[in-house]
C-alpha positions, -999 to +999 in steps of 0.1 A: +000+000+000+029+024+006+041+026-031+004+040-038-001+077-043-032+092-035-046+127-039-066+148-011-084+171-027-106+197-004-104+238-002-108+234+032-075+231+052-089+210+081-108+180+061-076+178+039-054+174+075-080+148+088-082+128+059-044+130+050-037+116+087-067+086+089-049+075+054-017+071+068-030+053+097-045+030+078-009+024+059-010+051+034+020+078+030+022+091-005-003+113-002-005+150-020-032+175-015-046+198-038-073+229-028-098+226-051-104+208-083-087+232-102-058+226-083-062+187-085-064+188-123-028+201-123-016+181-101-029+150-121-015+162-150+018+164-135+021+136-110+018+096-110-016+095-090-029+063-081-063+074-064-082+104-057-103+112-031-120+143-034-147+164-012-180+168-024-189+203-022-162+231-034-172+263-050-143+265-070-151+231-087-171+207-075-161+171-066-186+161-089-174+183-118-138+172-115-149+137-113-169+147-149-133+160-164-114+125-155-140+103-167-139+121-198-100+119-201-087+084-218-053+087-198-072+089-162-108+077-172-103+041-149-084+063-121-102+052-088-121+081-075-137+084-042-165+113-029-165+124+012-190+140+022-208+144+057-243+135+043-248+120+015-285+122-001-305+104-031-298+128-052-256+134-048-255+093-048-269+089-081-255+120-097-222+105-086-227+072-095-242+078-130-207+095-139-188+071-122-177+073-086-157+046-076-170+047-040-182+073-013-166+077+020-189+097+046-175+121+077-165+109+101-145+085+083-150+046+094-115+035+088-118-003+083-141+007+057-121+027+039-093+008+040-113-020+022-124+000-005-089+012-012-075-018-015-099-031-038-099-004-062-060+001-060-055-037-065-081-033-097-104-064-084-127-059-111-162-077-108-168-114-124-191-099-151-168-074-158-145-090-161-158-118-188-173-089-212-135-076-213-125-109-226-154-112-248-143-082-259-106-090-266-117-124-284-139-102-307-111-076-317-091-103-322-118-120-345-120-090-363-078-085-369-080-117-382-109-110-406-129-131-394-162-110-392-190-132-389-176-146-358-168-119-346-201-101-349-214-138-337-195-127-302-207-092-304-240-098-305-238-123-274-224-097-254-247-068-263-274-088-254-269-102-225-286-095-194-263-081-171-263-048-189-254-013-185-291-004-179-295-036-159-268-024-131-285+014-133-315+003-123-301-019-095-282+013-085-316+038-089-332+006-066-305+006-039-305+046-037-342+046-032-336+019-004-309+038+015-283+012+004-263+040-007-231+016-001-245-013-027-261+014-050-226+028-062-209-005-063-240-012-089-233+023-105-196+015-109-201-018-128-225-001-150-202+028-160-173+000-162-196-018-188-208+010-206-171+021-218-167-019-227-203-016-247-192+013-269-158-004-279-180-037-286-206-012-310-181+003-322-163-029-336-196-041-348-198-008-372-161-016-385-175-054-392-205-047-407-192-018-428-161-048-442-190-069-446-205-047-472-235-039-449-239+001-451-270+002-425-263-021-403-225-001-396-242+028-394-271+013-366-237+005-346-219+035-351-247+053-343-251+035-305-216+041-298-225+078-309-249+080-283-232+063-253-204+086-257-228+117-255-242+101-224-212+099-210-202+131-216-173+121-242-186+149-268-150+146-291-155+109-294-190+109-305-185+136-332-155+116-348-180+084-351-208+106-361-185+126-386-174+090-403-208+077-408-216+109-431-185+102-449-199+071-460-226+091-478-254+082-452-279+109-451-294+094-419-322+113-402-306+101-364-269+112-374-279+147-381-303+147-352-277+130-329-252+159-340-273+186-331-281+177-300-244+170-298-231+205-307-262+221-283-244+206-252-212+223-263-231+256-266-229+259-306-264+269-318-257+280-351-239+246-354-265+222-343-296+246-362-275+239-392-277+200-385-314+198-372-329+215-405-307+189-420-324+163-405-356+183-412-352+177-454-349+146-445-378+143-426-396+175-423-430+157-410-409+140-375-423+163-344-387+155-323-363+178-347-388+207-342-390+203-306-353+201-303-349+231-328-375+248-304-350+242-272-322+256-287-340+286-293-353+284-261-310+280-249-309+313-272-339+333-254-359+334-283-393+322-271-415+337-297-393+306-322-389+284-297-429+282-292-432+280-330-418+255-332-431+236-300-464+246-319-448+227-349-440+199-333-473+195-316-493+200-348-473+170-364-485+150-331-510+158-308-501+136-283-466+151-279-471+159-242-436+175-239-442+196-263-474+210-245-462+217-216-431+238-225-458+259-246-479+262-214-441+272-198-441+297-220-474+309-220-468+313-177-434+331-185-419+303-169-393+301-193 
């Protein structure tokens, strides 16, 4: 445990001294500190870390929004990554465990317990199913160097499509935060986050074998789930690269174009994701969802007299589109 190097981060002196000292007494003694995330992004980038454990509420940066930069990062996206906090609700435990947390470790500290969950993330005992869908994984790649494709998309599909899911460990962990089992409901979080980078390598090696295959849609199918898990996970670059080389192909997909304007909205570029919905809209100029997400960027834009256009829009192409209704009642309230 001594050769492991673990970073304190807090902008409060005191919890950095408390939780520097119950880390060496439980065998710990490379340990930096950093105040604030800002601080503890620099020191990443400049330092072997092994671990970070980082406090929950900072007004500089947020625990949570530091954790959002690593798991973002390719170098330091499996770095373990721990949350203190002296009360942790429903809310912060999902929020942390949907981007990844590797654990929580509430004030006062219980040291046994920590000591536990250190060793098991700093000796990388991954899970069982985990564990498997990485080989699965490997075997397919492998398949796929070889050119074999049909077996490897024969794996693929097997692991895709098993039960023990991404979705199948978030719901365990939106079940075990709802129960107070805030302990279970991140380890359930973490192995859902875990599989979720394996399922977009798996996607996205079904889209290369499909595509040497000869088989145009059902690459771009692939492609396009990888797409999306990446914008769920916040991995904006990697999702326009995959969504970029599908419209190389020459696909004039109604879900690329849609996908990358909701894309460039989250990285604040209206003109750039207008320019990709009204794309989508030749396409398919009768499909209510591009008009209602046209009609939230100008809502991002504070132009509600477009925005409830094209809510109106969408609603006319589907009078059952109850989202659409009520941001037009919103409006109507000067809600929004």
């Amino acid at each position: 445990m001594q050769d492991k190097s673990i970073l304190v981060v807090s902008e409060k002196e005191d919890e950095r001294t408390d939780l520097t000292q119950t880390l060496k007494e439980i065998g710990y003694n490379k340990i930096l500190s950093a105040q604030g995330g800002g601080d503890a992004w620099a020191c990443l980038k400049s330092n072997k870390i092994d671990c970070v454990i980082s406090s929950y509420d900072m007004e500089d940066m947020s625990g949570l929004a530091l954790l959002k930069i690593l798991r973002r990062e390719e170098s330091v996206a499996d770095l373990p990554f721990f949350l203190t906090h002296d009360a942790f609700t429903q809310i912060k435990v999902i929020k942390a465990g949907q981007i990844g947390v590797t654990g929580l470790f509430v004030i006062p500290y219980n040291e046994q317990g920590m000591k536990d969950k250190l060793i098991q993330a700093l000796e990388k005992i991954k899970d069982p199913v985990v564990v498997q869908v990485e080989e699965n994984l490997e075997i397919g790649i492998d398949l796929i160097e070889k050119q074999e494709f049909n077996k490897a998309l024969k794996v693929f599909q097997r692991l895709v499509n098993q039960r023990e899911n991404p979705e199948y460990y978030f719901n365990i962990g939106y079940i075990k935060t709802s129960q107070g089992h805030h302990s279970e409901a991140i380890e359930a979080f973490s192995k859902a986050t875990q599989l979720d980078r394996l399922f977009v390598k798996a996607y996205e090696a079904m889209g290369r074998a499909y595509k040497a295959l000869g088989d145009a849609q059902k690459s771009e199918e692939c492609l396009q789930v990888a797409a999306e898990i990446y914008m769920d996970t916040d991995k904006l670059g990697s999702a326009e690269e995959i969504l970029t080389e599908i419209l190389k192909t020459g696909s004039n997909s109604l879900n690329v174009f849609n996908t990358l304007g909701v894309l460039h909205r989250k990285k604040g570029d209206t003109e750039l994701a207008l320019r990709q919905y009204k794309k989508a809209l030749k396409i398919h100029p009768d499909e209510p969802y591009i008009y209602y997400n046209i009609g939230r960027l100008y809502l991002d834009m504070k132009n509600t007299t477009k925005a409830k256009n094209y809510f109106q829009t969408a609603l006319d192409k589907d009078h059952s589109f109850d989202e659409a209704k009520q941001v037009i009642k919103a409006i109507d309230l000067g809600l929004v």
